[in-house]
PLY file of the C-alpha trace (Angstrom):
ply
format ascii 1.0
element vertex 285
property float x
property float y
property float z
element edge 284
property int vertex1
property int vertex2
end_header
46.72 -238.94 227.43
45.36 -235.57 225.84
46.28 -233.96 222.82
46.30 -230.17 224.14
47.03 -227.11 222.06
48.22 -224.29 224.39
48.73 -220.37 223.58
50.80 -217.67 224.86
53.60 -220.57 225.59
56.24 -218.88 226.15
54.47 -216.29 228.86
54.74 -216.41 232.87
51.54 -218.81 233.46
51.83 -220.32 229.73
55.63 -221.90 230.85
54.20 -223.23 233.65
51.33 -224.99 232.23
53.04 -226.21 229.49
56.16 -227.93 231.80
53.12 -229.35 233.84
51.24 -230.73 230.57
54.14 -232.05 229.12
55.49 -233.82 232.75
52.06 -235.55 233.01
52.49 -237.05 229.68
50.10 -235.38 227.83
50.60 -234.14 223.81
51.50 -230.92 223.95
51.29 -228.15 220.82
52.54 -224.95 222.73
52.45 -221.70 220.26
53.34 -218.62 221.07
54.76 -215.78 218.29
59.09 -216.74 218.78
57.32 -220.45 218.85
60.58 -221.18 221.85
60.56 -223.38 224.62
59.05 -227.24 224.74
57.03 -228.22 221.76
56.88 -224.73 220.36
55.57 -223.31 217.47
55.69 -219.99 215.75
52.26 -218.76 215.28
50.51 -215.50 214.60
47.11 -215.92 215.87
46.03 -212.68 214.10
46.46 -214.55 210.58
43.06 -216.67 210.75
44.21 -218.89 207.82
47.77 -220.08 210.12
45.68 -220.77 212.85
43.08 -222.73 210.44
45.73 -224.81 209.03
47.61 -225.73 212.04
44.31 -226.47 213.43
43.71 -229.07 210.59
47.11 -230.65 211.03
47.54 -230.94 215.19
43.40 -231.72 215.51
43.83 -231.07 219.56
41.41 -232.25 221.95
42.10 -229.31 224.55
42.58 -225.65 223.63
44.29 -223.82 226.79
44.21 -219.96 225.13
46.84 -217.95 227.20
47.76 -215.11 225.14
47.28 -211.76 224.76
49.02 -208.74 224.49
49.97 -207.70 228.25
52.48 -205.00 226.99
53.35 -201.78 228.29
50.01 -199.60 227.78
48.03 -202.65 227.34
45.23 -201.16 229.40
43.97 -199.16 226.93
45.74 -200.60 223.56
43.67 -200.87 220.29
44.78 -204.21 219.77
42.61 -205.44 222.70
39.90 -205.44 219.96
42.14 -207.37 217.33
42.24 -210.13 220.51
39.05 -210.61 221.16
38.47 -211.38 217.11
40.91 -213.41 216.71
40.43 -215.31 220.16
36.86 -215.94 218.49
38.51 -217.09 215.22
40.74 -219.33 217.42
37.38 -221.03 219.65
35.34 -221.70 215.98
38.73 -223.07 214.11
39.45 -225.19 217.04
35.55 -226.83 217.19
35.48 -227.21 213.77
38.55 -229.03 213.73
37.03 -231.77 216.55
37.92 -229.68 219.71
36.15 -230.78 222.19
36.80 -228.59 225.26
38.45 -224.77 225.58
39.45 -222.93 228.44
40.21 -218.98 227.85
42.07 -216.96 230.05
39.98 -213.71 231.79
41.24 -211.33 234.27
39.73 -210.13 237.83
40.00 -206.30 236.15
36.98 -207.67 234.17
35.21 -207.06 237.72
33.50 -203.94 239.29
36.51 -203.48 241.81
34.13 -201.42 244.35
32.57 -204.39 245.37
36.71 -205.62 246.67
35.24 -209.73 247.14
34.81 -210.93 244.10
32.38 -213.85 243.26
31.71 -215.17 239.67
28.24 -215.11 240.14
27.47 -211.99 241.77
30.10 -209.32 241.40
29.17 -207.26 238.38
31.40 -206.87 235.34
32.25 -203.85 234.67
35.83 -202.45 234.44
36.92 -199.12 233.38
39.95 -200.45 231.45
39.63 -201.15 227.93
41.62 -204.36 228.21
39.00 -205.60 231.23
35.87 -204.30 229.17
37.30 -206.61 226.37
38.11 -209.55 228.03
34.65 -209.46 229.72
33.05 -208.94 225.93
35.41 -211.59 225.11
33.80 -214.16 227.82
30.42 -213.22 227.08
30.48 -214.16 223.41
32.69 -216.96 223.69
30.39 -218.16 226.24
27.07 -218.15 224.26
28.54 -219.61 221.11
30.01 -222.27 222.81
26.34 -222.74 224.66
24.73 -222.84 221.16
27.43 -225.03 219.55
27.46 -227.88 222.46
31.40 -227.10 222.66
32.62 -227.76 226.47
34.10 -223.96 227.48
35.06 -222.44 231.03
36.82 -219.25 231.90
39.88 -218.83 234.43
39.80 -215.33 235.76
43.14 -214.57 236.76
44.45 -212.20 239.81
47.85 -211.11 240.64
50.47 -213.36 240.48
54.17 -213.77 240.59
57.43 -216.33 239.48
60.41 -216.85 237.86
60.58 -214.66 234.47
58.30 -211.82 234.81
58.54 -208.96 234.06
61.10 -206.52 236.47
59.01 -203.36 236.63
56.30 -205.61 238.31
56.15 -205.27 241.72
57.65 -208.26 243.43
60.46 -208.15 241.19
60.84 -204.62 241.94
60.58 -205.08 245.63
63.48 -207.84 245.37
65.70 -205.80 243.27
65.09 -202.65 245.44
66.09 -204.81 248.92
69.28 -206.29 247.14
70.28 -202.99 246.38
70.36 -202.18 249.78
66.89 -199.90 249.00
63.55 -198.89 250.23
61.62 -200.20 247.81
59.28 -197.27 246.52
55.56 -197.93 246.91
52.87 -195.10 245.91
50.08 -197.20 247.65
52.02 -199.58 250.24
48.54 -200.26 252.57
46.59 -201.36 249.26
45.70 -205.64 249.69
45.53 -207.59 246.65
45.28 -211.52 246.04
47.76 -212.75 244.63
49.15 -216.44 243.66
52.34 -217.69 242.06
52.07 -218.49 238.29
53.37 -222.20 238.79
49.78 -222.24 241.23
47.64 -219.76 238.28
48.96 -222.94 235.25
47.84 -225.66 237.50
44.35 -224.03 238.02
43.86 -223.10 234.62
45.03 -227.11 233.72
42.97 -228.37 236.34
40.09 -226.54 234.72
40.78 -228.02 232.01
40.69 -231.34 232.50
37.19 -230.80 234.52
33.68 -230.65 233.35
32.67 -226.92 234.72
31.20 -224.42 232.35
31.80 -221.11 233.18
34.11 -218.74 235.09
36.10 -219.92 237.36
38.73 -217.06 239.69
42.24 -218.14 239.70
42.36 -216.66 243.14
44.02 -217.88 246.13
40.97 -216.28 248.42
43.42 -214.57 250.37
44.95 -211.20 250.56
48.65 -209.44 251.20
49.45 -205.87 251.52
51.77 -204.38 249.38
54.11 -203.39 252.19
53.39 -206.98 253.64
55.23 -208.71 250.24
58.30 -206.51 251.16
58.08 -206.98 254.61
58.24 -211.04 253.47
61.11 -210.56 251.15
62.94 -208.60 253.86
63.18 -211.41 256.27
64.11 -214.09 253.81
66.91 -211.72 252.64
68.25 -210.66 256.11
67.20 -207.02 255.35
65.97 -204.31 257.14
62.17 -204.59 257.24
60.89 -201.42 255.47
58.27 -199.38 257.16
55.90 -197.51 255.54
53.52 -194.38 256.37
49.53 -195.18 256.03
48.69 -192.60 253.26
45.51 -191.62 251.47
45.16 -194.01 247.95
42.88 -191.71 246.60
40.61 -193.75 244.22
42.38 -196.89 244.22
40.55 -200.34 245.49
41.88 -200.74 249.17
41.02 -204.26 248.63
40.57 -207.00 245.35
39.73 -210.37 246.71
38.64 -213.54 244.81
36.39 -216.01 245.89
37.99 -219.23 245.61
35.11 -221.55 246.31
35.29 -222.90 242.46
38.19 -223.70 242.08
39.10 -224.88 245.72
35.92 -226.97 246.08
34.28 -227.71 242.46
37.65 -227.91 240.36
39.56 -229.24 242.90
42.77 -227.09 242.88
44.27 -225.45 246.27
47.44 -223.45 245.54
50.67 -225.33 246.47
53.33 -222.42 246.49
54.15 -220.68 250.07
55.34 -217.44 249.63
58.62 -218.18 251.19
58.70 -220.68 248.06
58.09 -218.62 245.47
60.16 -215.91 247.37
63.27 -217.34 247.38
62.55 -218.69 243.60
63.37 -214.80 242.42
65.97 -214.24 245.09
0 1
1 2
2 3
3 4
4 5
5 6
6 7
7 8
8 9
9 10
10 11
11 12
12 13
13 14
14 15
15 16
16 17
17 18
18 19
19 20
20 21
21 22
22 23
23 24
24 25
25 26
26 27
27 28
28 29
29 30
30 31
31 32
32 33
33 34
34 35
35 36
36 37
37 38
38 39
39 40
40 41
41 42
42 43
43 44
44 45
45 46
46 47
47 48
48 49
49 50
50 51
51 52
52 53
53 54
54 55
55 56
56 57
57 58
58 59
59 60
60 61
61 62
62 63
63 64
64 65
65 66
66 67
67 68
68 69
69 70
70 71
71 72
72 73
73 74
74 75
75 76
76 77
77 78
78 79
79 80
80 81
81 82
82 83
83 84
84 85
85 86
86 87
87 88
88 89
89 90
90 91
91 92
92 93
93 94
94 95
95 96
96 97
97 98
98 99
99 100
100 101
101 102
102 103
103 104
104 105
105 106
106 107
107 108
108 109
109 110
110 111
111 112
112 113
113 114
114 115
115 116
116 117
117 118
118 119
119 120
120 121
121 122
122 123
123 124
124 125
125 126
126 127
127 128
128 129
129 130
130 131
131 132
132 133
133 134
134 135
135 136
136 137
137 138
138 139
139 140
140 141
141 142
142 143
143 144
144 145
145 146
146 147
147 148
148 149
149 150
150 151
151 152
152 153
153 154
154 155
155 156
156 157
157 158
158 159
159 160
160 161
161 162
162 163
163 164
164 165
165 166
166 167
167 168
168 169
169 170
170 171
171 172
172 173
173 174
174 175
175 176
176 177
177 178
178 179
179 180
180 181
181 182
182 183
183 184
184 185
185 186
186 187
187 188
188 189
189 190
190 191
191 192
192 193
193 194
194 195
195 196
196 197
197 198
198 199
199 200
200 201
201 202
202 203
203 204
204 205
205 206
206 207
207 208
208 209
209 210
210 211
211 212
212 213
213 214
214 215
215 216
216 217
217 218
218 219
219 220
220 221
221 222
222 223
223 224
224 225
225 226
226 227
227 228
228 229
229 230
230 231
231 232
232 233
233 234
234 235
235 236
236 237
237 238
238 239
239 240
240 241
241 242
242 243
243 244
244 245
245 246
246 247
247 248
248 249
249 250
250 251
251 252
252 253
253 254
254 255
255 256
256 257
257 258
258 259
259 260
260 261
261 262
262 263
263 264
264 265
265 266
266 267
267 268
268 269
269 270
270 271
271 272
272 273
273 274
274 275
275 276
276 277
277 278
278 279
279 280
280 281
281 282
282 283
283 284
């Protein structure tokens, strides 16, 4: 079994992946900044010398690198720029200490959204978010060093997704809470389609990446798309509620559609998602 040091442990897709790690028998370090949960640790990845030395001591095989600051206002927060340095810090500790293979966690707002199908090797990057423009920087230079050095990386490029603990202003949390209340649930842009997965699906991609031998970027994308009304029209009929109905409107400059090609990670990694959305539905119900 692997000796696998995992970041961001404590967050939506970093629960998941650890539970599944740990399940399949494999040594786990999970960190994360309260350092709670299975096999945690307390660690501030923005002090180089704590990484370094825990580094030294655990000597993991596998480097799954889920966090980052997804915050309110993390769009355009500074500390992007403090990630991407100390996500670099975190790739050259972890080779130096015998790492042999990294995965890093991107996200599809690193893409040009007017192309709406995104493929990893032809949809430009280029995002008007700071937090997109950094993880893209982030994957770039990660990506050559790790060329240079001989170290095994790949990239997960993550879409929407849903489960158990996130966050309620978040829109299928919202969309529940709205329905139980008896609610509309209040959509700006109900007609917008967007591909999403459940985070249980997103961990066992990312793991499943892992534990492969691709190079590169891979979409954690379930290469399939829902409507916005569509997830409340779902939750509705699981609940026994009303189905809401909702006026086509005008969405202004918003993508009508973000779409990731799955081929990767269906057909090279191996992974299909395994969550329906009645599934992961009635999960939050």
């Amino acid at each position: 079994m692997a000796k696998v040091l995992v970041t961001g442990a404590t967050g939506l897709i970093g629960s998941y992946a650890v539970s599944q790690l740990i399940n399949a028998g494999h040594e786990v370090t999970a960190v994360s900044r309260s350092g709670k949960g299975p096999a945690g640790i307390p660690l501030n990845l923005h002090d180089p010398d704590s990484v370094n030395a825990l580094l030294k001591t655990q000597r993991p095989e596998y480097l799954l690198h889920l966090a980052w600051n997804v915050g309110k206002g993390y769009m355009t927060a500074p500390d992007n720029l403090d990630w991407v340095v100390s996500s670099l810090n975190l790739l050259k500790s972890f080779a130096e200490c015998g790492g042999k293979r990294a995965v890093f966690t991107g996200s599809c707002i690193e893409y040009d959204w007017d192309y709406g199908f995104m493929r990893e090797d032809f949809t430009p990057l280029k995002s008007e978010a700071l937090y997109g423009t950094a993880k893209a920087s982030l994957y770039r230079l990660a990506s050559s060093w790790a060329e240079h050095t001989g170290l095994s990386f790949a990239w997960g490029r993550v879409f929407f997704l849903y489960g158990k603990g996130e966050k309620p202003e978040r829109i299928v949390p919202f969309i529940i809470d709205a329905l139980k209340k008896g609610e509309k649930p209040a959509m700006k842009f109900p007609y917008i389609s967007r591909d999403y997965m459940h985070a249980s699906d997103v961990a066992g991609g990312m793991n499943a990446l892992m534990f492969s031998d691709f190079c590169g970027a891979v979409n954690m994308a379930s290469g399939e798309t829902v409507k916005l009304c569509g997830i409340a029209e779902k939750a509705a009929r699981l609940m026994g509620c009303p189905v809401p109905e909702y006026e086509h409107n005008d969405i202004g400059s918003m993508a009508p559609v973000v779409l990731g090609d799955s081929h990767r990670l269906n057909d090279i990694i191996g992974f299909r998602p395994r969550i329906s959305w009645d599934e992961g539905l009635k999960e939050l119900m």
